[in-house]
Every structure is written in C-alpha cells, then in structure tokens.
N, C-alpha and C positions, 0 to 999 in steps of 0.2 A: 490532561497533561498536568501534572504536581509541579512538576520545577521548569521553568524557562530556561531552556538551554544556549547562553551567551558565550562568548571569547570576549576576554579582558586584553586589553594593550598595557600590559608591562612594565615596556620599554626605557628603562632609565627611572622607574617608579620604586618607593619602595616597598619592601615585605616584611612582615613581623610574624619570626615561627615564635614558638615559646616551648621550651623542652630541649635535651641534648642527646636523645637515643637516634637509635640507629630511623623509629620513624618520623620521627624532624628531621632528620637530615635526607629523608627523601624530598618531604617539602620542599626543604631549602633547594634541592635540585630542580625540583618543579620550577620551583621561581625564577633559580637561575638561567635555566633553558627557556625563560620565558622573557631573557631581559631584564630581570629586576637586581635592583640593589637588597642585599637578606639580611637582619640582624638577629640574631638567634640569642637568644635569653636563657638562659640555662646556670645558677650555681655553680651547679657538679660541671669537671671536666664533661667534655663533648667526647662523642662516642668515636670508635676506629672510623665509623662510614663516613665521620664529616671528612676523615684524613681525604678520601677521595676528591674534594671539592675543594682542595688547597692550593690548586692551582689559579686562582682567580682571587682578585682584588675588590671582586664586589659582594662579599660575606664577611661582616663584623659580627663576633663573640662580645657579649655582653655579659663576664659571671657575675652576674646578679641576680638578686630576686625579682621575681616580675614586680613591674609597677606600672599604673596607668600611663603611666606618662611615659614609657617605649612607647604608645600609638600614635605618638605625638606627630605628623607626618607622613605616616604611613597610608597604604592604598590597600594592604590587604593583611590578613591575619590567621595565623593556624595555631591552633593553640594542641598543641602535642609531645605534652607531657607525660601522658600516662598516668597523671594524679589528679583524679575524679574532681577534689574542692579545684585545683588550683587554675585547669581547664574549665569551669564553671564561673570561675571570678575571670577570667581573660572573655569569656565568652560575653557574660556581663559588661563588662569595660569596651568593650567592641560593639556593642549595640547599643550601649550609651551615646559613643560619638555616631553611628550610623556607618561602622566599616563593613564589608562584609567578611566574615566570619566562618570559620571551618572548626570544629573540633574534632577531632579524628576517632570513626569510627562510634561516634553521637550523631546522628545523623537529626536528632529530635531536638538538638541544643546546637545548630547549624542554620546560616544563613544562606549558605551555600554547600553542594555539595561535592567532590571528586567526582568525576568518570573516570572509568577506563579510558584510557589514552593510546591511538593512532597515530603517531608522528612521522609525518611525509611531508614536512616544510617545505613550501610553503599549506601544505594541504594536512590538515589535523583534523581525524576522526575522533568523539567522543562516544561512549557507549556508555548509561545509564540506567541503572534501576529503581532511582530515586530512594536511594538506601538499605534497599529493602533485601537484594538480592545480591552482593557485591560479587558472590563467586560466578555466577551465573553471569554479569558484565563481563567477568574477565575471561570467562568461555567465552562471551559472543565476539569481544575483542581479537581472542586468539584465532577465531574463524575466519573474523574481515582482515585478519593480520594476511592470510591464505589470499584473500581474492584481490588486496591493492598492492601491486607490487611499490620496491620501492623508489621504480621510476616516477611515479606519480608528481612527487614533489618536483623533477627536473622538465615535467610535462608541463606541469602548473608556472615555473620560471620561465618555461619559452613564453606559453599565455602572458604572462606579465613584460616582459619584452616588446610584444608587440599592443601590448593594452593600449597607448596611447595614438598607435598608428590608427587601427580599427575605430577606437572613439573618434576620429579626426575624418574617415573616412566614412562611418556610418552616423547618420547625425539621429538616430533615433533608438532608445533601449530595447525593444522590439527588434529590429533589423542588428542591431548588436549580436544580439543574444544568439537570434537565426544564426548569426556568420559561427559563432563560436561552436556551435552545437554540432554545425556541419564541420567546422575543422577537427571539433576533438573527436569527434566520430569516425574522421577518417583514418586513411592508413597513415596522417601524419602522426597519430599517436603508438602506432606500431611501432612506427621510425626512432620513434623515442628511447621507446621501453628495450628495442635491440641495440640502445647505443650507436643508432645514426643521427647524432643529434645534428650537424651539422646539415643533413638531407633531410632531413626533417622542417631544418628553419626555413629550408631554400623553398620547398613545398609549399609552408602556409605561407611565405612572401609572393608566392607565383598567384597562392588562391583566392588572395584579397585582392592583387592586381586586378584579376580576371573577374571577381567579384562587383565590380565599378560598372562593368558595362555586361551583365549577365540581369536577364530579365528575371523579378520577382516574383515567382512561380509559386501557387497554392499547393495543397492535395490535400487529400481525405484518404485516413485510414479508416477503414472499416470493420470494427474490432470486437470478435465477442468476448464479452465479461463472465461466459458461463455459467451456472446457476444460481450463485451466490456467494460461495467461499472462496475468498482472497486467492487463499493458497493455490487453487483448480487456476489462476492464470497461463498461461504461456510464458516464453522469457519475450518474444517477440511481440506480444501485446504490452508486458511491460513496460519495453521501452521504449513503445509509441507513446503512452500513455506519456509516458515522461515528458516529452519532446514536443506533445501540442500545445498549441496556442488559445485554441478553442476546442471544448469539449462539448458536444451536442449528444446530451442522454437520456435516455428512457425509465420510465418509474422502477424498471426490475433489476435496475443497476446497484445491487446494496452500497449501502454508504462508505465501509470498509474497501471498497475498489472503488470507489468513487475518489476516496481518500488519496490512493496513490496516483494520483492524475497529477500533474505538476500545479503545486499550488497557486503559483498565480494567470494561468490558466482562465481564461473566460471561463463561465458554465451554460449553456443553454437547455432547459428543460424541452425535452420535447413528447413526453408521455401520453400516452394514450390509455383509457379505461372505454367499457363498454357504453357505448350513443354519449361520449366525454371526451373530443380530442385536445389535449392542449394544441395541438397542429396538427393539420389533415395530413396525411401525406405524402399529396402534393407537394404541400408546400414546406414539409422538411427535404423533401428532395431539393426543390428548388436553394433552398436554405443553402446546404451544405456548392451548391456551386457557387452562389455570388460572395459565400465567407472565402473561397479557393481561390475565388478568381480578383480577391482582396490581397491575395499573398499569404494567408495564414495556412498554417496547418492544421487541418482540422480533423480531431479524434470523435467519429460516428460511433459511439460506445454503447452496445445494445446487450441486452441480459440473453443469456444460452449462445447458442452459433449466429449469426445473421442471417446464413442460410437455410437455416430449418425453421418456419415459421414467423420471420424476422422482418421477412419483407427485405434481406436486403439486393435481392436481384434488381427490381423495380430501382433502389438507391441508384447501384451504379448504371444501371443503364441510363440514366436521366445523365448520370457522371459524365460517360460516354459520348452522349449525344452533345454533351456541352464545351469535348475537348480538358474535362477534366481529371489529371493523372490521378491511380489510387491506388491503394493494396487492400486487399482482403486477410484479415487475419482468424481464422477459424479458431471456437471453441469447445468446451465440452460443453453437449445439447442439456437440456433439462434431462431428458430420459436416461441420459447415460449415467451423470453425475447425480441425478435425486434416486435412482433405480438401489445405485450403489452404498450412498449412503444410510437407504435404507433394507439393505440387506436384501434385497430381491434381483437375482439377477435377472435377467434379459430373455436371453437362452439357456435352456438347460436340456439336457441331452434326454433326462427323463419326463420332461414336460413340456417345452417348448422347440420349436427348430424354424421357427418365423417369428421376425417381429414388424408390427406397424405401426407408424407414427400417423394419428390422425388431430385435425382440431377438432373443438367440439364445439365451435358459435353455434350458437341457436341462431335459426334464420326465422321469423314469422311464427315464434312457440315450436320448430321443429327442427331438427337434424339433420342436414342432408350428404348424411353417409353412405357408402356403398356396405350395406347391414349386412347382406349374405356373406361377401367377401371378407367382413372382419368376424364373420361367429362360423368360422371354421374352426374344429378341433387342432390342436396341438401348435398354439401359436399365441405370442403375447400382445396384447395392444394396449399402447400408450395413448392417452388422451390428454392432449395438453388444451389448454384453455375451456374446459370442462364442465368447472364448480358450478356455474348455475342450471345448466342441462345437465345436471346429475341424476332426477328422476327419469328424464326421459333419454340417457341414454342406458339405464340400467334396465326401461323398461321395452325398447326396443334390442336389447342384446339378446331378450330373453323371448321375445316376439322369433325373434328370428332363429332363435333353435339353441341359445345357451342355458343351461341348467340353471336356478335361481341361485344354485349353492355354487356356482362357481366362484372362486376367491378375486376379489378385488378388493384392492387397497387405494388410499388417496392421500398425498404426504403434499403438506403445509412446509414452505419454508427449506426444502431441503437443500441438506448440505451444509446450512449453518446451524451457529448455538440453538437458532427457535423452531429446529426442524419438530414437526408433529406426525405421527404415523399414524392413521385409523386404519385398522382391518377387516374386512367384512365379507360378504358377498353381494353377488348381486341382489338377492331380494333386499338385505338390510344395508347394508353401506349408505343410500340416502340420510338414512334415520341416524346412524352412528355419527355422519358426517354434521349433522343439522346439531346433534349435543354439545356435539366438540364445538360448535360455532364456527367452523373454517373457516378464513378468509383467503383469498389469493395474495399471493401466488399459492397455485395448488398445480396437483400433477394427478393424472389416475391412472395406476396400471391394473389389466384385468387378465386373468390369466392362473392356469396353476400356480406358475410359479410365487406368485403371492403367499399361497403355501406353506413357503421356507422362508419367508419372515423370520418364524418363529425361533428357527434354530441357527438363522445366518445372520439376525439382528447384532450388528459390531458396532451402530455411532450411538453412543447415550451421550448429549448435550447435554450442557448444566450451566446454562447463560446466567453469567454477572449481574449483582443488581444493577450498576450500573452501561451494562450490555447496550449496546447500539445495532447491533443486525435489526433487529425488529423495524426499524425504518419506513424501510418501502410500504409497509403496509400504513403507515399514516403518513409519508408523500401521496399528492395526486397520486393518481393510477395510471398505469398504462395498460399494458397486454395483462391479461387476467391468464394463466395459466389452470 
C-alpha cells in the first residue's frame, strides 16, 4: 500500500486552492462539499466554473499574488494553477509549515493525493491508483457508481439514528457489530433502497427489541477458498468471509484470499504438512465447536472444495453431533481450476470420457490404490497430494498396463501468478519434476489429454517482483497437493 487512505473532517476548517481556472474551482468544490471555509488566490479574474459556487458565503477571492502567508490558518492546500514554478513554490511553502498538500496532477510533488470519489453521505467511496492510473480510478468509480445505489447514504442515516440506542443496549463492540451485520443484511435494507423508509425503522426498532432476550448463537461456515486465485471465489463465500469473527485456515489458503477475510477478524492457523500437524484433526474439529458455542462466527476457510479431499465431512459431523448450526459453501476443486488454468482439459471427446480423482499419500513407502481401475484406457486421473510418490506412482501406472510414453503432466501453484507446468510422461516426469525443483502445492494429471497442453496452453503468468502468491509455500504446510 503507497498511500494511507484517510477522511479529513472539514467542517468549519479552512482550505487554500491557489489558481482561478476552471481546475481550482473544482477543488474549491471539493472543499466546499466537505464543510470547509475556501480562499482562492488567483491575480487573474476567476474562471465561469467558480460562477457556479456563488451561491455560498464560505469562498473568499483573494486577487493577489500568492504568498506564504495565505497558509497562515489553514488545514489544507491545492495548489492549481497550472503554472509549473508557481505550484512548486506553494508546494514548498506547504511542507515547510507541515500542511498537507495536493498539486494537481503532480502526483510526485504531493503529500496527498485525489481519488475518485463516491458520494453517498453519509457513506463516501474513494477509489485510488496512487497516481499512477487516474483514468482507470474513474472507470472503477464509474462501475461501483453501478453497484451502490443512492439509497445507501439514507441506509447509513437510519444506522446513525439508532447508533446510540444499540451502543446502550449492546455493552460490547463485538456484540455491536454482530447486531449491525445482521440488521444491514436483512430485508431492513431493502426496505430502504424501495423508499419504505418509514417500515424499515419500525423493523430494526422490533430487532433490537427482540435482540435483548434472543440467545447468542455461533456457527461455522465451511468455505472452500479453491485453488488459489482470488478471483475463482464464489459471491457467497465472499461474503462469509466478510462477516466472521474468527477465521480458522489451512496452509493452502493463498494469502490474497486470505486478505479479503474481514480485517479485524481473528486468524487461527490450523495447517497441516506430511507427519507435521499444526492441529490434529481432532482437535480442529473440536476447535471450531467451542469457538460457535462462544457465540462467534466462525469461517472454516480451506484451500480447493472442502468436500473433495478436505476432510470436511468428518468437520461437520462433529458440527452435528454438538448441535452446532453451519453451511457448507462449495468451491472449484484443485482439478478443475489447476486443469484449466493449465490448458488441459478433463474430458475430451477424443481422449478421455472418464475422470478420477484420487490421493496419492504414501502409506509405509507405497500406494494404496485400486491400480487396475485407474490404468484403464481412455480416461484422465487426477492425483492430488502426489509430489512425493511421484516415482512410485509413475512406476506402478506402468506396472499395471500404462504405456511409459503416456503424457503426464504436474502443475506447481496453479491458477496463480507462480503457476509452473512440467510436461512429460510417465517414464520421465519424475526426473523433469526433480529439475524443476517442485514444491507443493502440486497437482498431477495423467492422461492424453495432457497432450493438448501444447496447443490449448492460454495462462502465461508474469508475477511482480514484488508478488505475494508465492506465500503458502514458505507458510507452515498443510495438505501437500
């Protein structure tokens, strides 16, 4: 993060534009809408656009030249003249005294800088590119312009109406928070945005009532984070994620979904790597009941689907057994999302028409797969958790009747920036995989259709030097893929 993104209080403060064009007198709008008192500094007459702001008694014209001493008082400063020395000397004069400072469209001789602006008062969205991008902010503005209506702001008035009721009635910022999450969540915020404001109030005054003597009830989502890339979420895993209180995760959780969890959010690690548990688990099962039966909400956030490989059957039935309510949020599995990302599909009409998911723990240096069933001709098999029985599942594929040259492939990472593809077959893919170095998370698919790699490859990742996917592989470990 380049810039700390703050709201200034205003209110009755004053503001120093310096210029008389048409963009100072946007400033000076900014300020005004923000409560402040504007003194605008400018020689030359002011521009038609200030005409617009002539309704208001708290913008004074200064035709003078600038001089240090317009800061004299002031809370904040935009120096937007358009004349390179003269915004350089305001710029200067402003970081002498320690104001903060804006030069318009210098983003490098700035102490602060513009967003894009959402205005839904009381509720104001900012959108930022930290200079770099401004037309691109005011596209993503224009988007979020789409999804907040402009009831929001008369959403956020009711909320403050009742602020002092709920502080009064909730004596803890926890139990606060719970009540609001659950009000704006409900159909009181419908009630709003259709102009039932009036049925709306009467609503959240009934749900705080009821709220006093309504038992404080946990639960556990149970959420896959599938494979790795942010964007593969769900909306409805999203906005669990949001919403909990406690977040209990697994190593294969990247850090970028990790991210959108609600910041202040507990975290609990609970990873697992091979004969390495941070928690057995048991006793993450056990975990996730007495955190529910504490009252919190708690987000089970596990890497691919829960239910493929995840263990999380085992989760809720302990859930179950303990009278602990939950939901199950499915995701895309490793095979579907790393398959694709790396160009190999699944099924293909000309090479595959079965697929099977199996793991591949070594038990006692061996495998214990049903070998005939998976080296049947014309069918794909996914091997997840693999990487270290990699020789011995390449050399029992071929024991059991698969050609050495059938193609298999092994992908590192995928789906994000650090995704790795090796190609090979079964006699060599050990050896290609051993150069590469691999690390898990890994994935192996065996099969023709590996194949068409070659000609269906679409993701070429080009991770940032300063790139953060790469994560999980230097967290502890959990599930080795």
């Amino acid at each position: 993060m380049d810039y700390l993104p703050i709201f200034l209080d205003l209110r009755g403060k004053n503001g120093l534009v310096v210029g008389g064009g048409d963009t100072a007198a946007r400033k000076a709008s900014l300020l005004l809408n923000a409560g402040a008192w504007v003194t605008v500094v400018s020689p030359e007459p002011l521009s038609a656009a200030f005409g617009e702001l002539s309704g208001t008694d708290r913008i004074i014209h200064r035709s003078e030249t600038f001089d240090p001493r317009h800061m004299d008082g002031m809370e904040l400063v935009f120096a937007a003249s358009g004349d390179e020395i003269l915004d350089r000397t305001v710029y200067e004069a402003a970081r002498e005294r320690r104001l903060p400072v804006n030069v318009v469209d210098k983003p490098q001789v700035c102490s602060f800088i513009m967003p894009s602006i959402i205005d839904r008062s009381p509720v104001v969205v900012a959108v930022s590119s930290g200079g770099e991008a401004p037309v691109l902010s005011r596209l993503l503005r224009a988007r979020l312009e789409t999804l907040i209506p402009a009831a929001y702001g008369r959403l956020a008035a009711l909320a403050g109406r009742f602020k002092a009721r709920v502080r009064q009635r909730f004596t803890t910022t926890e139990k606060r928070r719970k009540f609001w999450e659950d009000a704006l969540l409900s159909p009181i915020a419908e009630m709003v945005f259709s102009g039932r404001e009036q049925e709306a109030e009467a609503a959240l005054a009934r749900m705080l009532e009821q709220s006093a003597t309504a038992p404080d009830n946990g639960e556990v989502y149970l959420v896959g984070a599938g494979p790795g890339n942010p964007d593969l979420l769900t909306f409805r895993a999203l906005r669990l994620m949001q919403q909990a209180d406690v977040v209990v995760y697994d190593r294969l959780v990247s850090p970028p979904i990790l991210d959108m969890c609600r910041r202040d959010a507990d975290r609990i690690y609970v990873g697992k790597e091979r004969d390495n548990h941070a928690l057995p688990q048991e006793d993450i099962n056990l975990l996730l009941v007495r955190l529910a039966k504490e009252g919190k909400r708690v987000l089970r956030l596990k890497g691919g689907d829960p239910f493929i490989f995840g263990r999380g059957g085992e989760e809720i039935d302990t859930l179950r057994e303990h009278g602990v309510p939950f939901q199950v949020v499915p995701a895309i599995t490793a095979a579907a999302g790393v398959a694709s990302y790396a160009g190999i599909p699944l099924t293909h009409r000309d090479h595959a028409q079965a697929l099977i998911l199996v793991t591949g723990h070594l038990k006692d240096g061996t495998m214990d797969l049903d070998w005939d069933m998976l080296c049947r001709p014309h069918q794909t098999i996914v091997i997840y958790m693999g990487l270290k029985g990699l020789i011995t599942l390449c050399d029992e594929m071929k024991k059991h009747g698969l050609p050495g040259d059938t193609p298999a492939a092994i992908v590192q990472q995928g789906t994000t920036l650090n995704q790795k593809v090796v190609i090979g077959t079964l006699d060599n893919l050990p050896a290609k995989a051993a150069q590469a170095e691999l690390k898990p998370p890994t994935l192996i698919i065996v099969g023709s259709v590996v194949s068409l790699h070659e000609k269906l490859n679409w993701f070429h990742p080009e991770p940032a030097a300063d790139d953060h996917w790469h994560t999980p592989l230097d967290r502890p470990s959990s599930l080795e893929m």
